[in-house]
N, C-alpha and C positions, 0 to 999 in steps of 0.2 A: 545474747544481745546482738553479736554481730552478725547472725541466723537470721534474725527479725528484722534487722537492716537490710540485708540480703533484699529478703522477701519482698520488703516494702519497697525496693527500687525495682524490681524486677515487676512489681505491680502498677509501679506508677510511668514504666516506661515498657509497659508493656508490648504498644502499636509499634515505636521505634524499633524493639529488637524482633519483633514480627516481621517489620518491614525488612530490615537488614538481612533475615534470614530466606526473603521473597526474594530478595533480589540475589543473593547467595545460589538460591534454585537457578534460577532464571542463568546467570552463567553457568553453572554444571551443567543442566540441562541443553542449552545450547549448543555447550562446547561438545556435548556427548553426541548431541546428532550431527555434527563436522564432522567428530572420527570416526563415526559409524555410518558416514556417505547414509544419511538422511534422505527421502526417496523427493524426487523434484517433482513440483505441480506444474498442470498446466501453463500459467500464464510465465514462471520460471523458465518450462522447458522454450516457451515463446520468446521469450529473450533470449538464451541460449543460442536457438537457431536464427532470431536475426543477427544478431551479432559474428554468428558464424559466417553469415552472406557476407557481413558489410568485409570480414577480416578476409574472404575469398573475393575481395573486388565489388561487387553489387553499390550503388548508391542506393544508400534509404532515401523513400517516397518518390525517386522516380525509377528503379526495376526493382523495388521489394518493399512490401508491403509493410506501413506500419502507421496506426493509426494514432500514436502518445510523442509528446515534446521529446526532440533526438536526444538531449542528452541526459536522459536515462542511459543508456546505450556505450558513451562513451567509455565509463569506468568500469563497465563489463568490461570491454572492451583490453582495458588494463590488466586487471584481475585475470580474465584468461592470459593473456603474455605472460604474468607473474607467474601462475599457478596454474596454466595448463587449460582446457577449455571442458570444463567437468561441472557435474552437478555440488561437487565440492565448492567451487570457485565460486558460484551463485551463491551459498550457503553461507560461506564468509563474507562475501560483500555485503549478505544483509544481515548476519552478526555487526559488523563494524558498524555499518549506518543506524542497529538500536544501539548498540553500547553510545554512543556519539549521540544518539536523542535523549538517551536517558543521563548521561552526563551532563548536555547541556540545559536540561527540563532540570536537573538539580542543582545548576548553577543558576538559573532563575530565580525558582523556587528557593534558593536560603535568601537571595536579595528581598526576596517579598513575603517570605513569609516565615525564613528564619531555617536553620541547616536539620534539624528534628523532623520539621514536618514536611520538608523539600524532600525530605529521604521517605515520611510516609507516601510525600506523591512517586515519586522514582517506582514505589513498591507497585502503586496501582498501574502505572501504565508496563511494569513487567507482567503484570498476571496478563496485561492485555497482548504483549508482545510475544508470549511463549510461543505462538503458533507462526509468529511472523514469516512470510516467504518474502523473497528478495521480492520489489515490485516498485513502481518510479514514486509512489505513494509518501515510501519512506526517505528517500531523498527530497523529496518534495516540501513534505512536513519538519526537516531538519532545518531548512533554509527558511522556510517561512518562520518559523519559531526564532531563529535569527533575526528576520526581520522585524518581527513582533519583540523582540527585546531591545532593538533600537529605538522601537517608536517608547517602547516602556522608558529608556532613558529620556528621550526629548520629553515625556513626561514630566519626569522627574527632573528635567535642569533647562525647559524650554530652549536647549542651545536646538536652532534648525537643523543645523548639519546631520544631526541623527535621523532628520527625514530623511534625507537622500541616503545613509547608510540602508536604511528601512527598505528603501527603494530600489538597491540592486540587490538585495537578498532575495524581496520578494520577486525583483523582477527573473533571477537565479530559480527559484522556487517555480515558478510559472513555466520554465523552459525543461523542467524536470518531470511539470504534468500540468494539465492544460488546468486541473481544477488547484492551481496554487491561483490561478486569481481571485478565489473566495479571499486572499488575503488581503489582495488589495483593495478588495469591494470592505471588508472589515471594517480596515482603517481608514476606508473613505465613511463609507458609516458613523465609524465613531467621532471621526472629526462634526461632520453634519450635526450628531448629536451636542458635542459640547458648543456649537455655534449658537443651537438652542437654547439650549443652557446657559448662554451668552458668556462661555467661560473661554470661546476661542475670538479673538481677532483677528487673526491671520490665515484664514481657513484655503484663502484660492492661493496665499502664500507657500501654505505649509502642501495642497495639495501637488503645486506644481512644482516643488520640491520632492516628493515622493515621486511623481511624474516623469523627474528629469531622470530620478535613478534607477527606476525601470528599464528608461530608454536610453540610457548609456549602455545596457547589459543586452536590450534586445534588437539595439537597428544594428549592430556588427552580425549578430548570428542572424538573423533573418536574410539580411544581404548573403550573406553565405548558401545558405540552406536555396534559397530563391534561385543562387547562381547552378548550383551542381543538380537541384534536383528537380530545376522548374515549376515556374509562375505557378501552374494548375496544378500539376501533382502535390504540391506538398500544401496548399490549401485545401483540394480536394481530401486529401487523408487527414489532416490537422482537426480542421472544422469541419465542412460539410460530412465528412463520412461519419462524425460522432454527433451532427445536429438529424441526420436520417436515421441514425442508430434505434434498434426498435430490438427490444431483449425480454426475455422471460424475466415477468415478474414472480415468476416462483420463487427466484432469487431473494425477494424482499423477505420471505418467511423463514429463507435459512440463519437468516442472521436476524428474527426477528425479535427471538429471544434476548439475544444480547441486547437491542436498542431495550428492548421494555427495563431489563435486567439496570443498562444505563442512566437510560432515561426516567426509570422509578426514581431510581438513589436520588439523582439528580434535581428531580422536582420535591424530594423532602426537602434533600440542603437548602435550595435556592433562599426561602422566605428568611431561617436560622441564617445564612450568609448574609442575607442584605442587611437582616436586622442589628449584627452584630456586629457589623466590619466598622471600624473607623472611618469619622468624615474626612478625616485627607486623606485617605488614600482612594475615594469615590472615584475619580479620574480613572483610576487603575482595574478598580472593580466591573465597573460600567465597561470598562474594551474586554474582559473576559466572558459579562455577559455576553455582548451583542455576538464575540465571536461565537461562542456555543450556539447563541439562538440562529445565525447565519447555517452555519454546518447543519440544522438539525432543521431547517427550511430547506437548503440542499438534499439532504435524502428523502426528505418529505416529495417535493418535485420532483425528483430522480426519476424517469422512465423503468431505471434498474437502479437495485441498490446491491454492491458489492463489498461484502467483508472488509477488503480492503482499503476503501474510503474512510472505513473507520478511523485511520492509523491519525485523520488529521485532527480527531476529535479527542484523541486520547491524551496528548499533554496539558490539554485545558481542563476536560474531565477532572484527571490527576489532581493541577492545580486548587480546582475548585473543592474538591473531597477534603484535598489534605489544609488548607485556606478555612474552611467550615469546620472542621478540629481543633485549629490554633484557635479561631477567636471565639467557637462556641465555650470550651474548655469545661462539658460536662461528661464527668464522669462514667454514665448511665450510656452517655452516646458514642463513646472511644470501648468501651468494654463491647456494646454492640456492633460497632465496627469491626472490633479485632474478629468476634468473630465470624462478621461477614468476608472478612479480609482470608481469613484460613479455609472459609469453606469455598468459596471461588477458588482460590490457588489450588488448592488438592484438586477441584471436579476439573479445573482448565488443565492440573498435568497429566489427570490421568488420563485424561481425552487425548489427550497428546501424544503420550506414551502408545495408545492402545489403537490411535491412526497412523502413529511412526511403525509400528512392526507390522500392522498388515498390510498396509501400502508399500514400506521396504520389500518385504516379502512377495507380493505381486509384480511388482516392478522388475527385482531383478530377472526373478523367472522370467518373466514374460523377452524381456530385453536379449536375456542369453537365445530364450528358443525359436523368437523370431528370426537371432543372428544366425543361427545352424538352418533355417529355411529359406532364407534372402540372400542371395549372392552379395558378395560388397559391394559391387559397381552396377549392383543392379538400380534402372528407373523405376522409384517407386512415388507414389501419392499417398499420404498419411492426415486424413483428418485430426489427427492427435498429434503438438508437435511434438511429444514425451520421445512418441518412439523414432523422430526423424532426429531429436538433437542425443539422444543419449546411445540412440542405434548408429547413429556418424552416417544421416543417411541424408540426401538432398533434392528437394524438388525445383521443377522448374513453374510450377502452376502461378497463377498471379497471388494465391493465398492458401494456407491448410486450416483456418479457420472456418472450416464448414459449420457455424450454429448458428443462432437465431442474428447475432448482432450484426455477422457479416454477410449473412444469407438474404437478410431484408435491404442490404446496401446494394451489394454486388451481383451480376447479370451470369449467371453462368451457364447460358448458353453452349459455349465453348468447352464445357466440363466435358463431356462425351468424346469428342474429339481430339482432346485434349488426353484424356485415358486411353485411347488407343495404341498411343506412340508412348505406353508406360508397360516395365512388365508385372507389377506387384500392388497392389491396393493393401494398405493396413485400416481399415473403418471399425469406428466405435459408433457407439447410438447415435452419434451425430449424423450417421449418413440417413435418419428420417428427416432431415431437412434439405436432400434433395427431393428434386419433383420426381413423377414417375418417370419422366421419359428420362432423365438420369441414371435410375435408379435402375430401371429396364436395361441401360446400357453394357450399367454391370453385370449385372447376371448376363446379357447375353455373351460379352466379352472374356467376362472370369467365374473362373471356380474357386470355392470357399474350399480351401485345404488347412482352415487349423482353426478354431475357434477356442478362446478364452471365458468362461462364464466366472460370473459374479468378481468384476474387476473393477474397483474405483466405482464412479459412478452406476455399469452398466456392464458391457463385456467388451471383446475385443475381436475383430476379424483378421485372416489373412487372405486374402482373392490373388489367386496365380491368373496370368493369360491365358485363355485357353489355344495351345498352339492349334 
């Protein structure tokens, strides 16, 4: 009898200890690629090496290049002083920042939809964060969800002041990455919407209240950033260099599986959610809509869609999956979820696993036997920042972002001349986006003394000066 008690809870909470035991993954697995110096990507090792400039003197946006809201930047910044300026250091700041989204996606989520299924949502956006690299995305998303729980309480208790709480979080969220204003386009949305509805009176109240608390957060820092880095520079890189920006939509098909993967689930639930949710809580329902349907108008328009934009999509996703559980509460649809829920987790670790040890493994090679061929104080140019922040090596060029986004911005004329007064070139496939008379310059200048095949995306060069 108390076999068959067993059994019967352990079937009827089946998803729950599913979820618990995703999310159990999800820190092992993380903490294991911390101790096992986990290999740094691209846009990681980019932050690495700004942040190495600003810590060596440089002002960002006016002598170092960087095109995302500064204070991404700062609590790098931190984190190397604490722990050293290592691909470690990056690795745990974007541990802390998911542990910290998925704690507070599950303090949400019990107030709304109860502590069982808050922890089924916790489960889905870990399968989504296995792979997370540090990136301003996830700070980004931490603080707007903050602010989107503010606007959730003014919901729930019409007290105003939770607007302006709303309004420096998001305004916080927005100075982490320029696309945290989808949050405040959201909640201006939804307001718009229940004005419709004629369920708000106080709509140019409530938005100049959001408004104020924006802008208590952003006329100090902007005056700042204005004063050290200059008028043009740092509007030049902020805005205009991401309103020219022109990037490979090949991009869109890497990650396009996962949108269809999302975006499938997501259009079964929708009609099962609307149908089944409670009339009071409509207010609440309706700002999770419209946010999904914003983000998924955002990657739709997007010139480029990267991976990483995902990250803002992922605690409403969550919500909304684990939300469509609670209040469907059929049987036939929690058995098929659990086991959509196990087969994602497995295929996402083992992908994981199986790009952690080959890119570990290329990396560090590559890293040691560039360093036995490049003298330490030698001038060198690296289209790839991997190996200028993990090699401890430093350029002077205006950017090492040789690819499509900075290539269509940026004049580099001066590239050629610019490599003369260098002694070592590191180029990956990126260097097909120079022109010929660049690319001419190289060869006539350097000789290929060490070539890397089938690395990361492509392979890896070394070009000496030719004395």
């Amino acid at each position: 009898m108390e076999k068959l008690k067993k059994i019967n809870y352990l079937k009827k909470n089946a998803i729950f200890i599913i979820s618990g035991l995703v999310i159990l993954f999800f820190f092992l697995i993380r903490i294991y690629a911390l101790l096992a110096s986990s290999p740094v990507g691209f846009d990681e090792s980019a932050e690495g090496y700004i942040v190495q400039e600003m810590i060596n003197g440089k002002v960002i946006y006016k002598n170092l290049f960087d095109h995302k809201s500064p204070l991404t930047h700062y609590p790098v910044i931190l984190i190397f002083y604490l722990f050293g300026s290592s691909g470690f250091s990056l690795h745990l700041l974007g541990f802390i920042y998911d542990v910290l989204l998925l704690l507070l996606l599950f303090f949400i989520g019990k107030k709304f939809i109860g502590k069982n299924y808050a922890m089924i949502g916790c489960a889905i956006a870990a399968v989504f964060l296995f792979r997370s690299d540090l990136t301003g995305e996830s700070p980004m998303t931490l603080f707007g969800l903050v602010g989107f729980y503010f606007y959730y309480i003014y919901l729930s208790n019409k007290k105003i002041i939770n607007f302006f709480y709303s309004g420096i979080f998001t305004g916080i969220s927005i100075w982490f990455k320029q696309t945290g204003v989808l949050f405040f386009f959201i909640l201006l949305a939804h307001q718009i919407f229940l004005k419709y509805q004629k369920k708000n009176t106080e709509l140019l109240k409530n938005i100049l209240m959001l408004s104020l608390g924006i802008l208590i957060i952003s006329l100090p820092l902007l005056s700042y950033f204005i004063v050290h880095a200059g008028f043009y520079s740092f509007f030049y890189y902020i805005f205009i260099f991401n309103l020219k920006f022109s990037g490979s939509v090949s991009r869109i098909f890497i990650v396009g599986k996962f949108l269809l993967l999302a975006l499938g689930l997501f259009g079964l639930l929708v009609p099962l959610i609307c149908y089944n949710w409670e009339n009071k809580k409509k207010e609440i329902h309706s700002l999770l809509l419209i946010y999904f349907i914003i983000f998924v108008l955002f990657f739709i328009l997007s010139q480029e869609v990267f991976s990483q934009h995902l990250i803002q999509i992922v605690p409403f996703f969550s919500l909304f999956v684990a939300a469509s559980l609670r209040f469907v509460k059929k049987r036939e649809i929690n058995k098929i979820f659990s086991i959509l829920l196990i087969l994602f987790f497995m295929s996402s670790m083992l992908s994981f696993l199986n790009e952690f040890v080959r890119q570990d493994f290329d990396q560090k090679t590559i890293i040691t036997e560039i360093k036995n061929i490049i003298p330490e104080k030698s001038e060198i140019f690296s289209d790839n920042p991997i190996y200028l922040f993990l090699g401890g090596y430093l350029t002077n060029y205006k950017t090492f972002l040789l690819a499509p986004s900075v290539a269509s911005v940026f004049d580099f004329s001066d590239f050629c001349d610019y490599i003369k007064s260098i002694d070592f070139l590191i180029l990956t496939h990126r260097k097909k986006y120079l022109n010929e008379y660049n690319l001419k310059c190289v060869t006539d200048n350097f000789e290929i003394i060490k070539k890397f095949d089938d690395v990361g995306e492509s392979y890896v060069e070394v070009w000496k000066k030719i004395n």
